[in-house]
N, C-alpha and C positions, 0 to 999 in steps of 0.2 A: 479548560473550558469545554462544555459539554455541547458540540455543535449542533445536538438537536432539540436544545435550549435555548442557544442563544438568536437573537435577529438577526435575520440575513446580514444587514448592514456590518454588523460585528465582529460575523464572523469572516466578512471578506477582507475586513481590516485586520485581524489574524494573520488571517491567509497569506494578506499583500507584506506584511510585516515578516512573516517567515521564508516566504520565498526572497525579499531582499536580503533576507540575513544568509540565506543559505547559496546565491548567488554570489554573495558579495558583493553588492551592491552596498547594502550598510553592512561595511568590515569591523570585524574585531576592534574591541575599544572605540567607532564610531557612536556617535550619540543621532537617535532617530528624532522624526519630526517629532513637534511637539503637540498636547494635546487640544490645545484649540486649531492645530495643524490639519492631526487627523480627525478632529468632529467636523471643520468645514468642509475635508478630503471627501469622505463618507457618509456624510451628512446623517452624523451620530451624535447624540446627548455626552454633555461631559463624562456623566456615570460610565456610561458603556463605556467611551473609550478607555476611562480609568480602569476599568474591568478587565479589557481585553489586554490593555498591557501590563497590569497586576498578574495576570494567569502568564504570558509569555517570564516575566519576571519569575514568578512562581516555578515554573517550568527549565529553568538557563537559562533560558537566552538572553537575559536583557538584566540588565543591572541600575539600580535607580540609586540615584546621589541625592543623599538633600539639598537642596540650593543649587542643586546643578544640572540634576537633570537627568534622564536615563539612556544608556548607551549598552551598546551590544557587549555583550558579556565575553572576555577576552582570555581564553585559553589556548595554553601551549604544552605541545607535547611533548614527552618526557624527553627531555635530554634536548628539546628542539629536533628529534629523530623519528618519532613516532607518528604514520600519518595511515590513514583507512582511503581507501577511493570508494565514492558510491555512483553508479551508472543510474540512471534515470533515462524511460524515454519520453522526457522532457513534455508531464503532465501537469506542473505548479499552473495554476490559474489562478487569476481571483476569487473565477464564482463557482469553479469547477475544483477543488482540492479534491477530490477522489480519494483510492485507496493507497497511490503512490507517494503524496504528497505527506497522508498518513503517515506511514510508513517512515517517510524521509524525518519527520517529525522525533520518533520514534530513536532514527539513526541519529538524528543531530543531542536529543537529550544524554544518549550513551555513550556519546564520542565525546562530550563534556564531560560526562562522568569519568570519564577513565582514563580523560587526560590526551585524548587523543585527537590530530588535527582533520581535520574533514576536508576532502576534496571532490568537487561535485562534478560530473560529467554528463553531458545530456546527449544521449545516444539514442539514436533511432537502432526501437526492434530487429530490422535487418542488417544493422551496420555495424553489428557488432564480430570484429575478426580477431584473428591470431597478435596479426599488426598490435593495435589497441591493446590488446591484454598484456603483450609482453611492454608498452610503454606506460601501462601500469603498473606491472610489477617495479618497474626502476623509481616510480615514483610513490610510493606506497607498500606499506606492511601487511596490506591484507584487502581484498575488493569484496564489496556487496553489491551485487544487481538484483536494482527493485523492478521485476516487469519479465512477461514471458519471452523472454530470451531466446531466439532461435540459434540453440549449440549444436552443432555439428561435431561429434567425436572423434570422427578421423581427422577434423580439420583445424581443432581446437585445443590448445594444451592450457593449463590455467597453473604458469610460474609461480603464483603466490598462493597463500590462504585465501578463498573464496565462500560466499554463501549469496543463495540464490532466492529472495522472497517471491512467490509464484513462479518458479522456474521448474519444470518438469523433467528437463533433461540435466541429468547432471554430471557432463563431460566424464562419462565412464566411470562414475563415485567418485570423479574428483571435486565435487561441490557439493557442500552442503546444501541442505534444503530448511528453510522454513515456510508454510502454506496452512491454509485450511486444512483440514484432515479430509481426504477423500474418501473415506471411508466411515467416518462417522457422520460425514454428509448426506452420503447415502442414507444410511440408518434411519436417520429424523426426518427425510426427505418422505422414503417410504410410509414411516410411523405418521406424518403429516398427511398424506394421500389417503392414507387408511382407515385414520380420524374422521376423513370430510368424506366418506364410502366410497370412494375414486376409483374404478377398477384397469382404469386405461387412461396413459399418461403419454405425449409427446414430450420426449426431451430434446431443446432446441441447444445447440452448441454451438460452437464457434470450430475451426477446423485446428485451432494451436493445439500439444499438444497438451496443456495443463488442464483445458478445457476438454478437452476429450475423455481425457481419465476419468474425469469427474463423471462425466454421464456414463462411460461405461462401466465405473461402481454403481452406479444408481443400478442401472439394467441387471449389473448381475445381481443384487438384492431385492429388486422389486420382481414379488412375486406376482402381477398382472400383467397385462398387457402395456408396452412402450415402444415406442416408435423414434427412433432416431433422426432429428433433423438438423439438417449443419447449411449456416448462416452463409449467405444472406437470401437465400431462399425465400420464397413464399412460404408465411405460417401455412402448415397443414392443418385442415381442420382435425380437434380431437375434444375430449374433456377435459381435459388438465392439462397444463404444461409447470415441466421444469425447464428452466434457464439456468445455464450452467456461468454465467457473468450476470450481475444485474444491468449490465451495460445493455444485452439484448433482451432484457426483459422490458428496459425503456426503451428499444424499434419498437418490440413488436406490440407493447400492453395494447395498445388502440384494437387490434385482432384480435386478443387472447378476452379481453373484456366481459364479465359478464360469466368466465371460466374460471376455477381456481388455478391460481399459480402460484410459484413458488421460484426464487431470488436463490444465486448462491454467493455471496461474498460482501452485500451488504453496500455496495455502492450505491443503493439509491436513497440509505438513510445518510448519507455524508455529502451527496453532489444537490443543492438546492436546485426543486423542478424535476427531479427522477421521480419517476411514479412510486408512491410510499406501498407498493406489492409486502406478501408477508417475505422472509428472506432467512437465510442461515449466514449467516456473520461472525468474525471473530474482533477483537483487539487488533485490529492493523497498527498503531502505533507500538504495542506491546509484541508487535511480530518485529517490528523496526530494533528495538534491545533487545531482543532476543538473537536479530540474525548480529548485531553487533558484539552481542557475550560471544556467539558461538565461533566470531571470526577471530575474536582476541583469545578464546579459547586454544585454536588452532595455531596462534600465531605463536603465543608463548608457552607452549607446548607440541616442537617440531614433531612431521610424523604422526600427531595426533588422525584418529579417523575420522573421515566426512559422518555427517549425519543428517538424517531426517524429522527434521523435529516438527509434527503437525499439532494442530493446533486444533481443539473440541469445537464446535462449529455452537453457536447458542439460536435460537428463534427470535427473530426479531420481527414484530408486527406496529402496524399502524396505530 
């Protein structure tokens, strides 16, 4: 289902439906509400709901019986031995799916495909240690952490196959990466500035470092004048801004208003009520099987190298 298609309403009931499935909440082989369930729930026309749970159906997750009804679609891993852990810092909303939840989306389609069993964790950004990691390794064939992860190198070893979606550090290349391309962010960033005769750009950041990187590709490409500013600062006045999350491009749009700007990761075309600014975005769910190939990749093939697999940034406008 294409989220910036369908009604709000629709797609919160999406939303609510994949985060129970991915909770466990509604478990494997369980059978979900039904759909005059979810039209009173959400206060949706039959159609829609049929719609939103045809595309989950369409999608895995969800298995529809005649006569019976439809239930969480119920896979087991090879041998009952095969299992992925994914880290979340626990972004599933109803009205907010974001690029995490994306993403998890993403993980949960490929983790069906390949047979493999899913185990979800919700971990706060800072909380994530040594501890944690190695009691995933005992539970788990391979980890994915969706979210900029503060890794520590000297403080971090990562026991198992790993891969990192927006994750910048990657525990001494022992993590894979998959991400926006930072570098071709840059490129279109610039080329976008260029187009609308822009000669002086404030790029506003965030201080992590995945967000940092990004604006200092921009800086080193752009051949005008830019000005660094990192959040949560007072916008500086300028002519342009880049925003290196679309997350602060919804603080600050009420200031920038009026200025061109410019979005880098597309959150504000997926979270209903983000300012529809123009933005560089990729396939976050398709970043979701991809960091899933590239951990089963590593996992049955010991040894194998970490990698960086970025991803072409596309323009996405209003």
């Amino acid at each position: 289902m294409n989220s910036g298609d369908a009604p709000d309403k629709a797609r919160r009931m999406v939303a609510w439906l994949e985060e129970k499935i991915a909770s466990g909440e509604l478990p494997g082989g369980g059978k979900i509400p039904t759909l005059r369930a979810l039209m009173e729930r959400f206060g949706i026309s039959c159609g829609s709901a049929k719609r939103g749970v045809d595309h989950l159906v369409a999608a895995g997750l969800l298995d529809a019986r005649q006569g019976q009804g439809t239930f969480v679609r119920q896979e087991r891993a090879l041998n009952g031995k095969r299992r992925l852990a994914a880290l979340s810092p626990g972004v599933f909303t109803d009205t907010a799916p974001g690029i995490y939840a994306t993403v998890f989306l993403g993980v949960q389609k490929a983790a069906v495909a390949w047979g493999y069993d899913l185990l979800l964790r919700n971990v706060q950004l800072e909380d994530l240690n040594a501890g944690l990691l190695e009691e995933l390794a005992r539970q788990a064939d391979g980890v994915v952490l969706l979210g900029e992860y503060t890794l520590f190198e000297k403080d971090l070893a990562l026991p198992t196959p790993g891969v990192g979606v927006c994750v910048h550090n990657s525990l001494g290349g022992a993590l894979s990466i998959v991400d926006i391309d930072p570098f071709d962010c840059a490129a279109k960033a610039a080329a976008y500035f260029h187009k609308l005769e822009v000669d002086e750009v404030v790029v506003v950041s965030s201080p992590r470092a995945a967000y940092l990187n990004r604006a200092r590709q921009f800086m080193l490409e752009w051949d005008g004048r830019a000005e660094l500013a990192l959040a949560p600062a007072p916008l500086p006045p300028g002519k342009a801004y880049l925003f290196t999350t679309c997350s602060l491009m919804q603080d600050y749009h009420q200031e920038a208003i009026g200025k061109p700007m410019l979005g880098i990761d597309g959150k504000n075309f997926l979270v209903p009520g983000f300012h529809r600014a123009p933005a560089l975005a990729v396939d976050w769910e398709m970043a979701g099987r991809l960091a899933v190939e590239e951990c089963l990749r590593r996992i049955t093939h010991p040894g194998a190298a970490p990698r960086r697999i970025y991803l072409p940034a596309k323009l996405l406008e209003p």
